[in-house]
C-alpha positions in Angstrom: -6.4 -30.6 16.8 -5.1 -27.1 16.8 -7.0 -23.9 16.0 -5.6 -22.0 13.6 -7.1 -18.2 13.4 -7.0 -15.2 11.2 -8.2 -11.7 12.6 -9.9 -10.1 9.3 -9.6 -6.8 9.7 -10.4 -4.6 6.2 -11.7 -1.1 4.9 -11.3 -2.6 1.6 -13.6 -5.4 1.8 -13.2 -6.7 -1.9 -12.9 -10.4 -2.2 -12.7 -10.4 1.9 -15.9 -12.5 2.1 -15.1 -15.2 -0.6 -11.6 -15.8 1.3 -13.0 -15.4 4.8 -15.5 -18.8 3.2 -12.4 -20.5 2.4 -10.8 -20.3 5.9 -13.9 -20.9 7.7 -14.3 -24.5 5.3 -11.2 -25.5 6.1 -11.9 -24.6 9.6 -10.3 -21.6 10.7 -11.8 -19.5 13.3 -12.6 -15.9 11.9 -11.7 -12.8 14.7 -12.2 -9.6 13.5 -12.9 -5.7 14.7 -16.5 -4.4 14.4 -17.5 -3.2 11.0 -15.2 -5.9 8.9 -17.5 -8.9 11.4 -20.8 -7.1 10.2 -19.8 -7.3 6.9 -19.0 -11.2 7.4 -22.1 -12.2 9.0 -24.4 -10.9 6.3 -22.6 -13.4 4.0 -23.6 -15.8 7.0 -20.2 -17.0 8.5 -19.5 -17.3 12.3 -17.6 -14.7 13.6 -15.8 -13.3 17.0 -15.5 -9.6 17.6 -12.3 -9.0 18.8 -14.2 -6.6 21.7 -15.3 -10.4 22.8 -12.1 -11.6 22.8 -10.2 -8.8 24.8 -13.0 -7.9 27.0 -13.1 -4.3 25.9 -14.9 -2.6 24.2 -13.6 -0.1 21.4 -12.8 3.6 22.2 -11.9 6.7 21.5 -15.0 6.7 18.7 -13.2 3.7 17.0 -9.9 4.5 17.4 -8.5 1.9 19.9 -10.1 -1.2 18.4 -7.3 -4.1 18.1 -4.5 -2.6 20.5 -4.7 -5.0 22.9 -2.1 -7.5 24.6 -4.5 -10.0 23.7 -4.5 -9.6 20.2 -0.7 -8.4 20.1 0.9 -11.4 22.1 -1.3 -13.8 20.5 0.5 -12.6 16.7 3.8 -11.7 18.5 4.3 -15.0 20.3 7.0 -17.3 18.8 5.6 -20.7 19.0 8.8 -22.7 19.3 10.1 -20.2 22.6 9.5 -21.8 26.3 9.3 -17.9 27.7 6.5 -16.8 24.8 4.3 -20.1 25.4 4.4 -19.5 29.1 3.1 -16.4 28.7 0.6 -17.3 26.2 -0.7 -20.2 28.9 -0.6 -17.7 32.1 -2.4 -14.4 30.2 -4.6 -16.8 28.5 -3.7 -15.2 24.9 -5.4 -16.9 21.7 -2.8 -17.6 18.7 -3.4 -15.7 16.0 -2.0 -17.3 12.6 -2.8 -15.0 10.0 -3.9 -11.2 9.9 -6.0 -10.0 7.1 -5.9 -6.1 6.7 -5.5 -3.0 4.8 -5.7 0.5 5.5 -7.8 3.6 5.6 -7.6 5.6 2.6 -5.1 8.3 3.6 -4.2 8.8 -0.2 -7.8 9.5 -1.4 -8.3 11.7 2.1 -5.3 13.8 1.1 -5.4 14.2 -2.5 -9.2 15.3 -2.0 -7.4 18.3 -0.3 -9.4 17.2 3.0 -9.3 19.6 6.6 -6.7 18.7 8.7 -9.0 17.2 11.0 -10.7 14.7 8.8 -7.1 14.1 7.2 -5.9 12.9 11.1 -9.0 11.1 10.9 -7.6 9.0 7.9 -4.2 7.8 9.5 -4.4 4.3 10.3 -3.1 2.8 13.3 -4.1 -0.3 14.7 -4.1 -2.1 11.0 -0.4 -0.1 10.7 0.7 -2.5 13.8 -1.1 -5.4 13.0 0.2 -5.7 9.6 4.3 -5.1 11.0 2.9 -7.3 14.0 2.6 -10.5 11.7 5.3 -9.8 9.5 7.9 -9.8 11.9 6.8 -13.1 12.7 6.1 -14.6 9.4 7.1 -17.9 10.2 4.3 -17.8 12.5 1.5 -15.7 11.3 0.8 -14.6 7.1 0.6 -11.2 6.9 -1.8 -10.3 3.6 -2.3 -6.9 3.3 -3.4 -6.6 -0.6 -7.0 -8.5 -2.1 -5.0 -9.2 -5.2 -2.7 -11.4 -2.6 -5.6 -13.6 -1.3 -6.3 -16.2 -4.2 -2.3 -17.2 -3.9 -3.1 -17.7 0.1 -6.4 -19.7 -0.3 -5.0 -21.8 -3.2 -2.1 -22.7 -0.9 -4.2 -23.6 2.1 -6.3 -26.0 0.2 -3.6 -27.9 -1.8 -0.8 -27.5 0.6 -3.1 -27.6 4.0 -0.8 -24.7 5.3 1.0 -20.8 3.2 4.7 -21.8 2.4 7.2 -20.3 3.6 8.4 -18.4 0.0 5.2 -16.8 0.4 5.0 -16.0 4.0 8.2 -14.3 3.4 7.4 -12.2 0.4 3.5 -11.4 2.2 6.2 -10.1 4.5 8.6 -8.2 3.0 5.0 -6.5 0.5 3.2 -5.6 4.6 6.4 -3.5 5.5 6.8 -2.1 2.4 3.0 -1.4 2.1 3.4 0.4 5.4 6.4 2.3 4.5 4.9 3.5 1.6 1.9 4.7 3.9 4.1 6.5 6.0 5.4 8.6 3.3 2.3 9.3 2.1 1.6 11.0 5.3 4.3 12.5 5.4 3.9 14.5 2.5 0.0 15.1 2.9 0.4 16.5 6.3 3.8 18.6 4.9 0.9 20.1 2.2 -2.0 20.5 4.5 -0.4 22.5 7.7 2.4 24.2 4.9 5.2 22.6 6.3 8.3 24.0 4.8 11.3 21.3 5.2 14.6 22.4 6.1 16.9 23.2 2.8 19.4 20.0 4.0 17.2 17.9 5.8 18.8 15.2 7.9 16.3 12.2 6.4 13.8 12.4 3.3 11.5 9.6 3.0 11.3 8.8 -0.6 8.0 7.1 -1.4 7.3 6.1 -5.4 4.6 4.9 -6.9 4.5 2.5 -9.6 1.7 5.1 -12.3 2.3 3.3 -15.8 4.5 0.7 -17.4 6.4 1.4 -20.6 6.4 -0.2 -23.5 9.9 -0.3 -23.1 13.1 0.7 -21.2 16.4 2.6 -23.1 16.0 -0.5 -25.5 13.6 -2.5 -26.8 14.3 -5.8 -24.5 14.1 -3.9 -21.5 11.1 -3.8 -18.9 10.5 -0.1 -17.6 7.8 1.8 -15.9 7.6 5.4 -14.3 7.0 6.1 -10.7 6.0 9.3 -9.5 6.2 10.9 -5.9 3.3 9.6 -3.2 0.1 11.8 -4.1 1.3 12.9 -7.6 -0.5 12.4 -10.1 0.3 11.4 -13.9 1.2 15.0 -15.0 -0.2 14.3 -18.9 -3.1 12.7 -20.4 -1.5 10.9 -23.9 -4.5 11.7 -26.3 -3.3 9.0 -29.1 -0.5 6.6 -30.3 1.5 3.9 -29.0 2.0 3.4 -25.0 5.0 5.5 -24.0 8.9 4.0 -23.7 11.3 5.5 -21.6 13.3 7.2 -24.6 9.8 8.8 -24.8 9.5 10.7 -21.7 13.2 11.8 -21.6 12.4 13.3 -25.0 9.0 15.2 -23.5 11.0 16.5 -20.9 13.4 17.3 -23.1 11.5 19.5 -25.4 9.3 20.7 -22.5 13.2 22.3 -20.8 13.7 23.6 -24.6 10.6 25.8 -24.9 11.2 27.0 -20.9 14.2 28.5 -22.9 12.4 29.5 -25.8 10.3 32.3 -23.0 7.9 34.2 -25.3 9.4 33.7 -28.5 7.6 31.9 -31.2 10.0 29.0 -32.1 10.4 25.5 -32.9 12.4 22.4 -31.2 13.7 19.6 -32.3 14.8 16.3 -30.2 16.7 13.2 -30.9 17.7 10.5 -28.8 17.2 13.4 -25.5 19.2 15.4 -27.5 17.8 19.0 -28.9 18.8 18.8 -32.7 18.1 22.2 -33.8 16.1 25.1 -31.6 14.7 28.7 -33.1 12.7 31.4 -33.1 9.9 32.8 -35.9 7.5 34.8 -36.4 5.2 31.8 -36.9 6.3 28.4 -35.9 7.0 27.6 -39.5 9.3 30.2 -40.3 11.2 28.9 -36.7 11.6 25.3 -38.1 12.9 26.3 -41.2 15.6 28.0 -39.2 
């Protein structure tokens, strides 16, 4: 019977050891870099560091851990080419059928305004590859990159004995866009940290948004709608009380918030409909502006 294995390799370790359990019950073999196997084998599973599989030992203070052809061909390798599976037989590379991994915190590093030496420190690279390893061979080898993800994989694996491929694909398509969106976010904390100052007209500009708060509604009522900000900005209000926002809602803030730029020093009042300033003047007190 064949061995199917997953390389678990995690600095989030939330709800890594209840689905590492599941794979190893239904008989997996568990590979995995240094600090994720230690974690692993104080919940008591079985585990091979992938140091033991490669025959080298990590460098560079930790950062060469998993680049390796060993690791590499055994996710790259398509399992129905002649070519690949001679080269998998002759380098003696073990199949790798699922990688399990997320990424250093780069956003928290950044937007704790780190030295630009700790912030290098935070770029991930070997779980960056891994992650765009797998997913370019879905069919092959699942490539789950988010905790919230690994219920949906375990579930399948018991009832279905193996991850569809609807799943495999959209684990996919989530691991390139997970790692996009990490690229921008480097992009703009290392523009920040060393005062990068981009051209006027630059020739590319990665535009990376984050999903910060669902509305209550789009433009009208029936409509879904949620705001996304820039990578490492953060919510610029705090809502003190009422409803959750809608969309109408923040185009009228912003809105107001262009009015009284207008307004300068001048006592005044504003008033917004629909996005649309209504009435604007200034007072001696506020009162005396809206009654203008």
């Amino acid at each position: 019977m064949k061995v199917r294995r997953a390389l678990l390799s995690v600095y989030d370790k939330t709800g890594i050891t209840e689905l590492a359990k599941t794979l190893t019950d239904l008989g997996w073999e568990l590979l995995s870099s240094s600090g994720t196997a230690e974690h692993l084998r104080k919940a008591g599973l079985l585990v091979t560091e992938v140091a033991d599989v490669t025959g080298y030992p990590h460098i560079l203070g930790g950062r060469v851990k998993t680049l390796h052809p060993k690791v590499f061909g055994g996710i790259l390798a398509r399992r129905e080419n002649g070519g690949d599976l001679k080269d998998v037989e002759e380098h003696d590379l073990p199949l790798i059928d699922m990688i399990v991994c997320n990424l250093y915190p780069f956003e928290q590093a950044a937007k704790k305004h780190l030295p630009l030496d700790d912030l290098l420190e935070n770029i991930d690279i070997g779980g960056v590859s891994l992650l765009r390893a797998a997913a370019k061979n879905y069919r092959q080898v699942v490539a789950l990159m988010e905790p919230e993800d690994y219920p949906t994989v375990a579930e399948e694996l018991r009832s279905e004995g193996d991850v569809t491929l609807p799943t495999r694909e959209q684990l996919a398509i989530k691991a390139f866009a997970g790692t996009a969106s990490y690229d921008g976010m480097i992009v703009s904390g290392l523009k920040e940290t060393t005062g990068y100052a981009s051209p006027a007209l630059p020739a590319k500009i990665p535009l990376i948004l984050q999903k910060q708060q669902t509305l209550r509604y789009g433009e009208n009522p029936h409509q879904e709608a949620a705001l996304y900000l820039p990578a490492l900005a953060d919510l610029p209000w705090e809502q003190l009380s009422g409803k959750p926002l809608s969309y109408n809602n923040i185009l009228d803030a912003d809105c107001a918030m262009r009015g009284c730029a207008l307004l300068q020093n001048c006592c005044g009042a504003l008033v917004i409909k629909h996005t649309t300033p209504c009435g604007m003047a200034c007072g001696e007190t506020p009162f005396e502006a809206y009654e203008r």
